[in-house]
C-alpha positions in Angstrom: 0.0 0.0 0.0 1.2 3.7 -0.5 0.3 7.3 0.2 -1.0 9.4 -2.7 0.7 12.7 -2.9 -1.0 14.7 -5.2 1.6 18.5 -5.8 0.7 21.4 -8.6 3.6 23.6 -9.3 1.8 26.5 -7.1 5.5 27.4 -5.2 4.0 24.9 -2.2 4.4 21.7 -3.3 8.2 21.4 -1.3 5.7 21.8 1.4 3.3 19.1 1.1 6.0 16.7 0.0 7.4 17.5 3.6 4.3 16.5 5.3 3.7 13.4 2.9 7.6 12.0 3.5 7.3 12.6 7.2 4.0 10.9 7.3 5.3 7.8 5.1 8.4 7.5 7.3 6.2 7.3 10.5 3.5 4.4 9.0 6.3 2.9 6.9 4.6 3.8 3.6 6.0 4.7 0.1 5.2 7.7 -2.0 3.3 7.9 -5.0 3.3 11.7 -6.2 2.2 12.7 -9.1 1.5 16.5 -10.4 -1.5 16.9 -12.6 -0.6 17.9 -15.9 -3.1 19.9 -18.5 -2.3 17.9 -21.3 -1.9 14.1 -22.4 1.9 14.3 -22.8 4.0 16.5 -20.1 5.5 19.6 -21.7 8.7 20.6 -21.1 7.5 22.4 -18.1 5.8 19.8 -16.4 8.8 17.4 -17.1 11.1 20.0 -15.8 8.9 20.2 -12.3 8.9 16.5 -12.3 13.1 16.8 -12.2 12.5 19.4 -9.3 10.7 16.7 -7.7 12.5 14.3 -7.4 15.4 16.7 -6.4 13.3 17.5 -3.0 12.6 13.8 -2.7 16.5 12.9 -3.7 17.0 12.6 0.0 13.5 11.0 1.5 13.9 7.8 3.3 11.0 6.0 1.6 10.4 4.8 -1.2 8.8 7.0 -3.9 7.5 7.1 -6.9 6.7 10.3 -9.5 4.2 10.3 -12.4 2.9 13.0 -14.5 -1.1 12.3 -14.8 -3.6 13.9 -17.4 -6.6 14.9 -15.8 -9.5 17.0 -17.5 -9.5 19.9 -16.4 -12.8 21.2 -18.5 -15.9 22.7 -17.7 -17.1 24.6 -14.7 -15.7 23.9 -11.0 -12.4 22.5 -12.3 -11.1 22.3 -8.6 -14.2 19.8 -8.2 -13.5 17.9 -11.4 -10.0 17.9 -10.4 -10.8 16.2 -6.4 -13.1 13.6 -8.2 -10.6 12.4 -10.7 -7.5 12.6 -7.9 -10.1 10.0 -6.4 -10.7 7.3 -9.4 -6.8 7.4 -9.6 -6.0 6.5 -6.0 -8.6 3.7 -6.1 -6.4 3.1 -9.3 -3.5 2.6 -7.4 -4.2 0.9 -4.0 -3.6 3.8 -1.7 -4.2 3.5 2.0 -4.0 7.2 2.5 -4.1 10.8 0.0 -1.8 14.0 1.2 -2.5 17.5 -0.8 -1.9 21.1 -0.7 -5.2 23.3 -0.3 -4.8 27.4 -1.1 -7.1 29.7 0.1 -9.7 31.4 -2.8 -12.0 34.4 -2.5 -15.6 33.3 -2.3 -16.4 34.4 -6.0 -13.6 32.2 -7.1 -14.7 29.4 -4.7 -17.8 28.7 -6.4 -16.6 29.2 -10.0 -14.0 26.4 -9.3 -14.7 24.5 -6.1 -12.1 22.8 -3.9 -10.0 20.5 -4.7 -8.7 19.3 -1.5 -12.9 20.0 0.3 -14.0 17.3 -2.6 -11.7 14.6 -2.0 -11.6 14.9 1.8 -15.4 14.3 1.7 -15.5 12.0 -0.6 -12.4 9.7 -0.1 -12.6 5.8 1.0 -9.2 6.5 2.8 -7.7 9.4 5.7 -6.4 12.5 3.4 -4.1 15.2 5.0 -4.7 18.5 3.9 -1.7 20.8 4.2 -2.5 24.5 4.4 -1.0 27.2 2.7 0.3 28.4 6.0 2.6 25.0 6.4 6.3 25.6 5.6 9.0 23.1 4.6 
């Protein structure tokens, strides 16, 4: 079993990972991160925040592993759409827990998008950790 770490390239992801690693060390778990990618195949972009991945993880005591996954980001409430398909992948992969980041959004913004991290903390089968933007590394 493993610990779904799900990281966007918002400037708070070394953050989360912190919180997932320290969290996998202490139920002797590995990592599987993955950053959520806007198209089918990873731009350079994408791949290059995958490199700066695994350069915070180059150190972790657990075992990890780093994917780039395409998830539809279309229509309304995107943060929604986004929580619900974080969800079919970890019951993709056998997870026994999820850990993601959660920023703060005006109200107006809020109900255009939804939550990412308020949709799959309801709705997961497994304990998530949400990390708030206040959390440093």
């Amino acid at each position: 079993m493993a610990i779904l770490v799900a990281v966007t390239d918002d400037g708070r992801f070394e953050a989360v990972l912190d919180v997932a690693v320290r969290l996998a060390s202490g139920l002797n778990q590995e990592l599987c991160v993955t950053h959520i990618t806007e198209t089918p195949s990873a731009s350079s972009e994408e791949r290059a925040f995958r490199d700066d991945i695994q350069a915070v993880l180059s150190e972790a005591t657990v075992p990890v592993e780093i994917t780039l996954e395409h998830l539809d980001r279309d229509g309304l409430r995107s943060g929604s759409t986004i929580g619900k398909q974080l969800l079919e992948l970890a019951a993709g992969v056998d997870v026994d827990h999820i850990v993601l980041g959660h920023r703060s959004k005006n109200r107006m913004t809020a109900m255009r998008e939804g939550h990412t991290s308020a949709v799959v903390a309801r709705e997961a089968e497994v304990p998530v950790t949400v990390v708030p933007e206040g959390v440093d590394s």
